[in-house]
N, C-alpha and C positions, 0 to 999 in steps of 0.2 A: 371447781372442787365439789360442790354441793350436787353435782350431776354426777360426775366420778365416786361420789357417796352412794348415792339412790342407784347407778348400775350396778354397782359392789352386791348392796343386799337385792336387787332384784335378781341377778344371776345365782347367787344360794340361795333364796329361797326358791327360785326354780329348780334348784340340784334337790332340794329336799321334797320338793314336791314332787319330784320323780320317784322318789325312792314311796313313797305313799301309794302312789298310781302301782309302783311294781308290788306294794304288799297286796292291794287291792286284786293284781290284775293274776300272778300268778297260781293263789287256788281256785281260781275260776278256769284257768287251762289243765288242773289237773296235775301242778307242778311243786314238788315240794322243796323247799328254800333249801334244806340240804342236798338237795343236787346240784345249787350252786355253793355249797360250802367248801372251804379246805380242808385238807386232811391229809396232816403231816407224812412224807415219806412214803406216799403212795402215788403211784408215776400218773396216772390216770385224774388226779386232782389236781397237779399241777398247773395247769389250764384255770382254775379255779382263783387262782390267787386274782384277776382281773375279776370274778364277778362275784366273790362272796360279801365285798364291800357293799354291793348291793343290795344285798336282803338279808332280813331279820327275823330271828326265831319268836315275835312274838310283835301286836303293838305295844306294848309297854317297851319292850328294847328298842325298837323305833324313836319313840318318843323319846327317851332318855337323851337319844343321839341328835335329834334334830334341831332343839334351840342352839345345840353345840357347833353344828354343822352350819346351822345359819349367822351364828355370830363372830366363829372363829373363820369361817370360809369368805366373810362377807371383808372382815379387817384385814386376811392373805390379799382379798381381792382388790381391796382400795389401797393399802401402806406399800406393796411390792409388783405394781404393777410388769417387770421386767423379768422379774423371778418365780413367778405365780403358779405358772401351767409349770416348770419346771420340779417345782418343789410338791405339785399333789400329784403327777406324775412318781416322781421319785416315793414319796409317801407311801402311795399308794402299793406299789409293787414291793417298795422296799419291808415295809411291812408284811406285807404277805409271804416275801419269801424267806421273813425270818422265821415266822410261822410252819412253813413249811419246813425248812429244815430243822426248827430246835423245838416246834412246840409239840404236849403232850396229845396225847392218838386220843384225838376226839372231833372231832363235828367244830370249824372255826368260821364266824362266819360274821357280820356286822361289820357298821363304819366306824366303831369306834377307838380303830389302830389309828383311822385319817384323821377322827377327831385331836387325837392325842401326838400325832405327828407335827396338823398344822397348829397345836398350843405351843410344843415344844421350839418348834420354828419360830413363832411369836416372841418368846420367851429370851429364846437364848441368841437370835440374831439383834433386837434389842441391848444386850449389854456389849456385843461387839460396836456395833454400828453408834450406839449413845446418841442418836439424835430426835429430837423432840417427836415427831412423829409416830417412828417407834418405842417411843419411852411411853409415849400415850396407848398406845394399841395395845403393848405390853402390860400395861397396868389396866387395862378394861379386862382383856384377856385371864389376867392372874385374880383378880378381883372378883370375878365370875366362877373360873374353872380352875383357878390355885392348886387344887387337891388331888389333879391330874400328877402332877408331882409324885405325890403315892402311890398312887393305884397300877403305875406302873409293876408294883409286887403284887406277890399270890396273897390273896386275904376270902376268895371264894371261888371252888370249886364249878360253881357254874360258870364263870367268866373267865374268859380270853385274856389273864394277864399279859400273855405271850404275844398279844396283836396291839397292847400297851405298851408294852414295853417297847417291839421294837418299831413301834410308831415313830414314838418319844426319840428311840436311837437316829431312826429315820430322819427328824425334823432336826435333829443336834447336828447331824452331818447336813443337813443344806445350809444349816446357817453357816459353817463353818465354809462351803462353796460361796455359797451365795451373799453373802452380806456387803460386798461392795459392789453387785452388779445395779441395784436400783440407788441411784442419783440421790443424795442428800438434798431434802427439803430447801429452797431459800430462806435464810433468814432475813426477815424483817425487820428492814433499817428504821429508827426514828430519828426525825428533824432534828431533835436535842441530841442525837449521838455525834451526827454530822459538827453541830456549834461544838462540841464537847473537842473533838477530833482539834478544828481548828484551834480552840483556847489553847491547846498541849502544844500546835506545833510554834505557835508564837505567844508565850506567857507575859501577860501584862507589865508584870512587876520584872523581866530582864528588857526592857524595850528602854534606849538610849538614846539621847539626845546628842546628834554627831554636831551640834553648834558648840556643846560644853567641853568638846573634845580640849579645843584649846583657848589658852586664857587671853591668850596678847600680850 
């Protein structure tokens, strides 16, 4: 399990460490980040929904996004190992093309539909599924990034509530797929539950003596 950990956050922090290398790498080619951005209801961006997740209009939106992406991406990757690629797969696209068809005519671009997708996935396959594991992930998740909750509504014109929002829809509908394809945790039996078991099925105080049965 302790290595199944340590892969989890070593694979997102590699995901986020890409997206760094691409802010680094694309004004050096001469590339501006809105050329991979979305932009709703124009047939020629559509293609976009695949790479706007990728770059950001600033380092500071960057940054906002990437302890998110490394801590929510890191708990998809250890808690659901069967559902995983499935669900930021789906995220992924599914978000953009809500984007694409309902949001307002502007420049959309950032991970943090994904972010807000795989919180909401966290969140809400957690109360289907009720088992320790993800009750735990759910609560580091909510404990952290709780306020994802909101922000799925318009509170600022410069941000993509619309890549929030249907992140969040996004991650509500895998759980509603997905929550019984990864395998419930074993529960940990203890030695005393085992005695405990035994005491119930033969109770001390019903145990007969078949000599007293009769008297003579």
């Amino acid at each position: 399990m302790p290595n199944r950990l340590l892969n989890s956050i070593k694979w997102a922090a590699i995901a986020v460490a890409a997206l760094w290398c691409l802010m680094i790498a694309l004004p050096l080619f001469g590339i501006d980040s809105h050329q991979w951005a979305v932009y709703p209801r124009h047939t020629h961006t559509l293609w976009r929904i695949l790479t706007a997740p990728l770059v950001h209009g600033s380092v500071g939106h960057l940054a906002s996004n990437s302890m998110a992406l490394l801590i929510l991406g890191a708990a998809l990757l250890y808690g659901y190992p069967k559902s995983r690629f499935w669900v930021l797969l789906l995220v992924w696209i599914g978000s953009g093309l809500g984007v694409w068809v309902f949001g307002r005519s502007a420049y959309h671009l950032g991970a943090s539909g994904i972010t807000h997708g795989l919180f909401f996935y966290l969140f809400f396959v957690s109360l289907f599924r009720r088992d320790r594991r993800s009750i735990a992930l759910m609560m580091i998740a909510f404990f952290l990034y709780g306020g994802m909750l909101m922000t799925i509504f318009p509170r600022d014109p410069e941000i993509s509530f619309e890549y929030h929002l249907f992140g969040g829809l996004t991650g509500l509908a895998c759980a509603l797929m997905f929550k019984r394809w990864d395998p419930m945790p074993e529960r940990k039996k203890y030695d005393w539950e085992g005695e405990k078991e035994d005491d119930d099925e033969e109770p001390y105080w019903l145990e007969t003596d078949s000599s007293s049965d009769k008297k003579g």
